[in-house]
Each structure stands twice: as C-alpha cells, then as structure tokens.
HTML snippet that shows the backbone in 3Dmol.js (N, CA, C, O; Angstrom):
<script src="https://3Dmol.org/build/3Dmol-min.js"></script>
<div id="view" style="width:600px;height:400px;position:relative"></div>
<script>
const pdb = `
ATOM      1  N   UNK A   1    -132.209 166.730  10.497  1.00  0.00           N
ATOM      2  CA  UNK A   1    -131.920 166.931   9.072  1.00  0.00           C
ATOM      3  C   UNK A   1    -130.788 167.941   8.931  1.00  0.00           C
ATOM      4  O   UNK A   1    -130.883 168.990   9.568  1.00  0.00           O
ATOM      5  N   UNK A   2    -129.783 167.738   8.200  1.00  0.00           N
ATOM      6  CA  UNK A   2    -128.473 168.590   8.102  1.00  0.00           C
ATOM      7  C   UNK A   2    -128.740 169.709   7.293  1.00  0.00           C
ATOM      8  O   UNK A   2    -129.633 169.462   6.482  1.00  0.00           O
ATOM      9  N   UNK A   3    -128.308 170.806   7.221  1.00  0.00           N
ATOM     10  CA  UNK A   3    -128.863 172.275   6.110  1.00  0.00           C
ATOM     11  C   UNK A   3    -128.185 171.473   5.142  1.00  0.00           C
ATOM     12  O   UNK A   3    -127.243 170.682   5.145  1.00  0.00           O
ATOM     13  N   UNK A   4    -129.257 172.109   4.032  1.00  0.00           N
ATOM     14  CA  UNK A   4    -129.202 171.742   2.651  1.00  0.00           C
ATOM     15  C   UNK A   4    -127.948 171.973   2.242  1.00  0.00           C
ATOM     16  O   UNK A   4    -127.566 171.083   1.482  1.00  0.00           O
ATOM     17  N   UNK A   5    -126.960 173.012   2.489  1.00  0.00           N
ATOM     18  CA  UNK A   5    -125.390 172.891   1.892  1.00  0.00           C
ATOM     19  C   UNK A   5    -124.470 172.210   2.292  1.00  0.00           C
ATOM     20  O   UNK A   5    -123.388 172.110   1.713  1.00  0.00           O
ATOM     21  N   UNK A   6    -124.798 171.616   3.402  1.00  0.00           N
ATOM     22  CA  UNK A   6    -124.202 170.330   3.458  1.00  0.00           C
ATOM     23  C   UNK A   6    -124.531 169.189   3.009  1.00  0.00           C
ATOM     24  O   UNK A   6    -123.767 168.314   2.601  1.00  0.00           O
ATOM     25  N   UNK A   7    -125.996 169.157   3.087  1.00  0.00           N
ATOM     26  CA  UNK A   7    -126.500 167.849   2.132  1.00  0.00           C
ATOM     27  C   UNK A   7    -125.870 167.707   0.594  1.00  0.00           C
ATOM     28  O   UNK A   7    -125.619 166.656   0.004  1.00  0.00           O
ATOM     29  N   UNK A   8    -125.677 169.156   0.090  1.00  0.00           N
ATOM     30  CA  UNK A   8    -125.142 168.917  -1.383  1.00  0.00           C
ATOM     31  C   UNK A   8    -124.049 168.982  -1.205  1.00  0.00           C
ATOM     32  O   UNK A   8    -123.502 168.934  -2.307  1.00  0.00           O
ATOM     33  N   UNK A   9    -123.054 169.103  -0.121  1.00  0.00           N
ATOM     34  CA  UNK A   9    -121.352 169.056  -0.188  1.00  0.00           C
ATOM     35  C   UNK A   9    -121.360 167.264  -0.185  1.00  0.00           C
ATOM     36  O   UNK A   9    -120.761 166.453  -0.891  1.00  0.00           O
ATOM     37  N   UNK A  10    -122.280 167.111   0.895  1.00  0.00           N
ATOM     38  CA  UNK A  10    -122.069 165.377   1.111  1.00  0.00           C
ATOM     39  C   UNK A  10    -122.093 164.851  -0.111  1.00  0.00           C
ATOM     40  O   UNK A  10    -121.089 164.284  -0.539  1.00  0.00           O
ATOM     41  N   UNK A  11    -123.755 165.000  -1.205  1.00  0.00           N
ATOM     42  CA  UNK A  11    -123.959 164.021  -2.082  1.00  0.00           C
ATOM     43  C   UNK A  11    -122.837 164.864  -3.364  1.00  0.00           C
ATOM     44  O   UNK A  11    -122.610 164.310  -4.439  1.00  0.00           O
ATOM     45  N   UNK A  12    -122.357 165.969  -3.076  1.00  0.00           N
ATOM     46  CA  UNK A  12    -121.136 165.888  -4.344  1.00  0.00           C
ATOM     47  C   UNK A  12    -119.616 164.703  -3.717  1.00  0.00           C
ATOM     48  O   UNK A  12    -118.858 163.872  -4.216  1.00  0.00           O
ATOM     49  N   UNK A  13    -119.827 165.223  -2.598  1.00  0.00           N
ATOM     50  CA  UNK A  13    -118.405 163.765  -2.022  1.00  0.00           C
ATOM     51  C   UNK A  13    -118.838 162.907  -2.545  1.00  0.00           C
ATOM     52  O   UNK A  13    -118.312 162.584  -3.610  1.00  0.00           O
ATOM     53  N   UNK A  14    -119.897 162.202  -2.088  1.00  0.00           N
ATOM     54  CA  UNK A  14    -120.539 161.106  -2.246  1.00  0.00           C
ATOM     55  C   UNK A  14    -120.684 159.987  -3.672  1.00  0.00           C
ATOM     56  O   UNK A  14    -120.256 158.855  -3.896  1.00  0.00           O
ATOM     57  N   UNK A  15    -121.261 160.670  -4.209  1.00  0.00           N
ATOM     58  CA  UNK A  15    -121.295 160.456  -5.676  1.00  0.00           C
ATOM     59  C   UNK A  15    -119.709 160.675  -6.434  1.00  0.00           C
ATOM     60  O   UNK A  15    -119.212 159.620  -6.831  1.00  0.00           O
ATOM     61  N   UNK A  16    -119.079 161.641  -6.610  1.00  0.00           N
ATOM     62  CA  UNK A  16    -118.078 161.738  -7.256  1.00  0.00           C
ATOM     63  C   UNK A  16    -116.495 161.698  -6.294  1.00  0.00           C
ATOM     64  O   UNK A  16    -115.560 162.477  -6.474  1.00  0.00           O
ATOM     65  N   UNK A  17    -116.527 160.888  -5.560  1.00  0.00           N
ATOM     66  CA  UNK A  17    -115.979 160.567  -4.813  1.00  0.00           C
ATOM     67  C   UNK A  17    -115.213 158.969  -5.158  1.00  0.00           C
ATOM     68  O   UNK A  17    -114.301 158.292  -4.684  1.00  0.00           O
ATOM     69  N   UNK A  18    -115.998 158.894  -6.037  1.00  0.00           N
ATOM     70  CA  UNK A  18    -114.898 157.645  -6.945  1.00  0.00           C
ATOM     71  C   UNK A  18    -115.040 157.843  -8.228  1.00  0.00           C
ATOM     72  O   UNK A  18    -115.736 158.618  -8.883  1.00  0.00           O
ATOM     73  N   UNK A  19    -114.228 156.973  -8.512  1.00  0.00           N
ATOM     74  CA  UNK A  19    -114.415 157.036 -10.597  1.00  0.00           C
ATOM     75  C   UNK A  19    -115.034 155.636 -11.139  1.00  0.00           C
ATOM     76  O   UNK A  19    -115.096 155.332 -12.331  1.00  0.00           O
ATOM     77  N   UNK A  20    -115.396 154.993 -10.264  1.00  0.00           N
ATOM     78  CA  UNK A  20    -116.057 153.572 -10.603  1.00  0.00           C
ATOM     79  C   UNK A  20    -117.265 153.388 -10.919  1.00  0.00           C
ATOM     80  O   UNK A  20    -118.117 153.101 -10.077  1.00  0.00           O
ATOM     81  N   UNK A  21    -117.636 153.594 -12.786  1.00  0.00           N
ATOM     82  CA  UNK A  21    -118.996 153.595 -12.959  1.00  0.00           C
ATOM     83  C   UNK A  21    -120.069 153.082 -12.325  1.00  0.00           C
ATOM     84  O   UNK A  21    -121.052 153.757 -12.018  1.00  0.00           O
ATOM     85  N   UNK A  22    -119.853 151.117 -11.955  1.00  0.00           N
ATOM     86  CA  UNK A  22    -120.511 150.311 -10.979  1.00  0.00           C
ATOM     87  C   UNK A  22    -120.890 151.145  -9.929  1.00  0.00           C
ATOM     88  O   UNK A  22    -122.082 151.448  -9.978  1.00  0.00           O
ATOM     89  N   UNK A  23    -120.282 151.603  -9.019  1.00  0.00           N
ATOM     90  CA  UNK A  23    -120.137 151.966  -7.840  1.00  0.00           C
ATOM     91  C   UNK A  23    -121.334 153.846  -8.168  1.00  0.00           C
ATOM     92  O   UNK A  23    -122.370 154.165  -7.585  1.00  0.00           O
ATOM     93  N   UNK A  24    -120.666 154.528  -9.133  1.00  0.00           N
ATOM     94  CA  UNK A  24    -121.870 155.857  -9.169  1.00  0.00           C
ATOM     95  C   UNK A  24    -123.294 155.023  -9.078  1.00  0.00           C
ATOM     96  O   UNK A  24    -124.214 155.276  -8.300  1.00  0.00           O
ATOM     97  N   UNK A  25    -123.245 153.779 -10.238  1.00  0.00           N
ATOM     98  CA  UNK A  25    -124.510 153.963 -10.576  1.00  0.00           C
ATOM     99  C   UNK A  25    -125.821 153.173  -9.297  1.00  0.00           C
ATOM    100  O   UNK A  25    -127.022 153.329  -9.078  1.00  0.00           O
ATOM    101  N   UNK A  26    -124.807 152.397  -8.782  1.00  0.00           N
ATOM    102  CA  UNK A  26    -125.564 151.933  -7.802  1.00  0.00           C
ATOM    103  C   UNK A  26    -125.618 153.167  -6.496  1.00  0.00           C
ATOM    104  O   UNK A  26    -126.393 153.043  -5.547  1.00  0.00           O
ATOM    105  N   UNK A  27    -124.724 154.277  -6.629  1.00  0.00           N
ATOM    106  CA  UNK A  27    -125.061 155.042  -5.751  1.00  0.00           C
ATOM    107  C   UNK A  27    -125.942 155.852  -6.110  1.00  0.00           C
ATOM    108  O   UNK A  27    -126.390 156.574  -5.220  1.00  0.00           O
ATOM    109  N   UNK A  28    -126.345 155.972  -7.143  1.00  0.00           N
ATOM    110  CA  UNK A  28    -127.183 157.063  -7.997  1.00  0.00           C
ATOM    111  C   UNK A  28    -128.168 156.063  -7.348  1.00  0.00           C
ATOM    112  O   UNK A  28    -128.403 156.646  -6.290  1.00  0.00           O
ATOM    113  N   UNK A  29    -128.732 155.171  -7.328  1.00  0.00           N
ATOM    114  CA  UNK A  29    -129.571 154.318  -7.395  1.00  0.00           C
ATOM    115  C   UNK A  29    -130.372 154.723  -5.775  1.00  0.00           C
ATOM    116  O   UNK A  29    -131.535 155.114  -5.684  1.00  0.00           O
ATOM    117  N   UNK A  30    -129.505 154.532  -4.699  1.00  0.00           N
ATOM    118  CA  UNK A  30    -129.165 154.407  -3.965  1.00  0.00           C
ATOM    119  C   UNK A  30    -129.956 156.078  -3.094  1.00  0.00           C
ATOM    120  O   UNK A  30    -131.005 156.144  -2.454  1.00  0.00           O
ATOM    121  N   UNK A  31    -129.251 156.877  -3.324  1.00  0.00           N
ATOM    122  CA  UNK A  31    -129.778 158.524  -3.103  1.00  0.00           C
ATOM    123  C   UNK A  31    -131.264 158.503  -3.784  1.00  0.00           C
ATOM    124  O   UNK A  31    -132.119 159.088  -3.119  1.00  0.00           O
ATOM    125  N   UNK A  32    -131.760 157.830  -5.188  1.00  0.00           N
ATOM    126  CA  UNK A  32    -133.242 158.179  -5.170  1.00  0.00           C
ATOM    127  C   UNK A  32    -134.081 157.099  -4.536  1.00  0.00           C
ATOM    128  O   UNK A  32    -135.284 157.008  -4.782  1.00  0.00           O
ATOM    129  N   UNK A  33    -133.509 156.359  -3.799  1.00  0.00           N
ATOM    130  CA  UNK A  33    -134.640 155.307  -3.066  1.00  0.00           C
ATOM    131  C   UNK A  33    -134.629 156.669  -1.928  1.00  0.00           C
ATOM    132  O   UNK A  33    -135.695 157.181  -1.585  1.00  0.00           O
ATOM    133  N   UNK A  34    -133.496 157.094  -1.485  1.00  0.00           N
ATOM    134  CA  UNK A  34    -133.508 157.721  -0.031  1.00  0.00           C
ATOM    135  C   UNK A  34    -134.188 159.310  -0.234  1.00  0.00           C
ATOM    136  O   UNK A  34    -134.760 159.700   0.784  1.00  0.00           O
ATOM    137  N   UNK A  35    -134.209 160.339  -1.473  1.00  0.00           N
ATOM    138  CA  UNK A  35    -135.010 160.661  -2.063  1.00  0.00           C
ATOM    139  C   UNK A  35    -136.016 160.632  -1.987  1.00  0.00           C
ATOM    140  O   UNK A  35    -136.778 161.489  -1.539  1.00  0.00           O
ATOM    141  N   UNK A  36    -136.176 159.890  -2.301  1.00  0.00           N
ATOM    142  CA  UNK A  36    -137.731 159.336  -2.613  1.00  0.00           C
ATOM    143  C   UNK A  36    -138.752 158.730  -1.466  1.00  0.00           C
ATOM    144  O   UNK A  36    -139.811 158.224  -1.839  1.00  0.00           O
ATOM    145  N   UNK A  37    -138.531 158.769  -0.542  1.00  0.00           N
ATOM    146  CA  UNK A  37    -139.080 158.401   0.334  1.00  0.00           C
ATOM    147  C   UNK A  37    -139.548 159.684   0.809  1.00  0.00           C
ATOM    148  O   UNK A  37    -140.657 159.699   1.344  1.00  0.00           O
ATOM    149  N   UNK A  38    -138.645 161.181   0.666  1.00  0.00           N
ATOM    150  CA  UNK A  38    -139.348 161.975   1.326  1.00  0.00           C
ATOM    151  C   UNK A  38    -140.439 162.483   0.464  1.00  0.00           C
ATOM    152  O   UNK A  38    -141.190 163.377   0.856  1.00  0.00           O
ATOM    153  N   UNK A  39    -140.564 161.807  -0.963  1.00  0.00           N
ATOM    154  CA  UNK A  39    -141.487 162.312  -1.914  1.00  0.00           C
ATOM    155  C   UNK A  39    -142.576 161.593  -1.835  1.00  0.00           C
ATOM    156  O   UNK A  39    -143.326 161.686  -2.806  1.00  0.00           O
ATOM    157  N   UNK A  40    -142.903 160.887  -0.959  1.00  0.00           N
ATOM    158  CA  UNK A  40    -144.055 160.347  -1.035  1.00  0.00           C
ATOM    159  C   UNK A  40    -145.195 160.746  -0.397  1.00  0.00           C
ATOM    160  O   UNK A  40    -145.278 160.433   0.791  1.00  0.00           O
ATOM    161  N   UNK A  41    -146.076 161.344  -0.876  1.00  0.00           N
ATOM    162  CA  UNK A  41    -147.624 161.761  -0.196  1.00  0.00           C
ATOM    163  C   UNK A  41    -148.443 160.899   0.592  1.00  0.00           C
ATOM    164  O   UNK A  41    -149.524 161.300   1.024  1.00  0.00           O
TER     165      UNK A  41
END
`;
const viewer = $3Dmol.createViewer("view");
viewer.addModel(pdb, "pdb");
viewer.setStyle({}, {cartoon: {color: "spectrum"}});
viewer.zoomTo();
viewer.render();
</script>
C-alpha cells in the first residue's frame, strides 16, 4: 500500500488530470468501487 500522500497526489493526477466530464465521472465511479472494497466488513 503506497503512504497516503501519495495516494492523494495520485487520485488528484488522476481525477483532474483531464477536463473530460465523461471520463471524471466514470473515474469518480471507478475510485469508489476501488474504495469501497476496503470498506467492507
């Protein structure tokens, strides 16, 4: 697992790393499946 300030340098590249609504929103989409997996009990 990478330290957390890189995890948020990545998902700020990541995410705003284009200007193509399509493209955020399926990445938005995208980070809470991967998210979310560590949220599961």
């Amino acid at each position: 697992m990478m330290a957390l300030p890189e995890v948020l340098k990545f998902i700020v590249r990541y995410v705003f790393g284009t200007n193509n609504l399509i493209n955020l929103g399926e990445r938005a989409c995208l980070l809470t499946l991967y998210f979310g997996r560590f949220n599961i009990r």
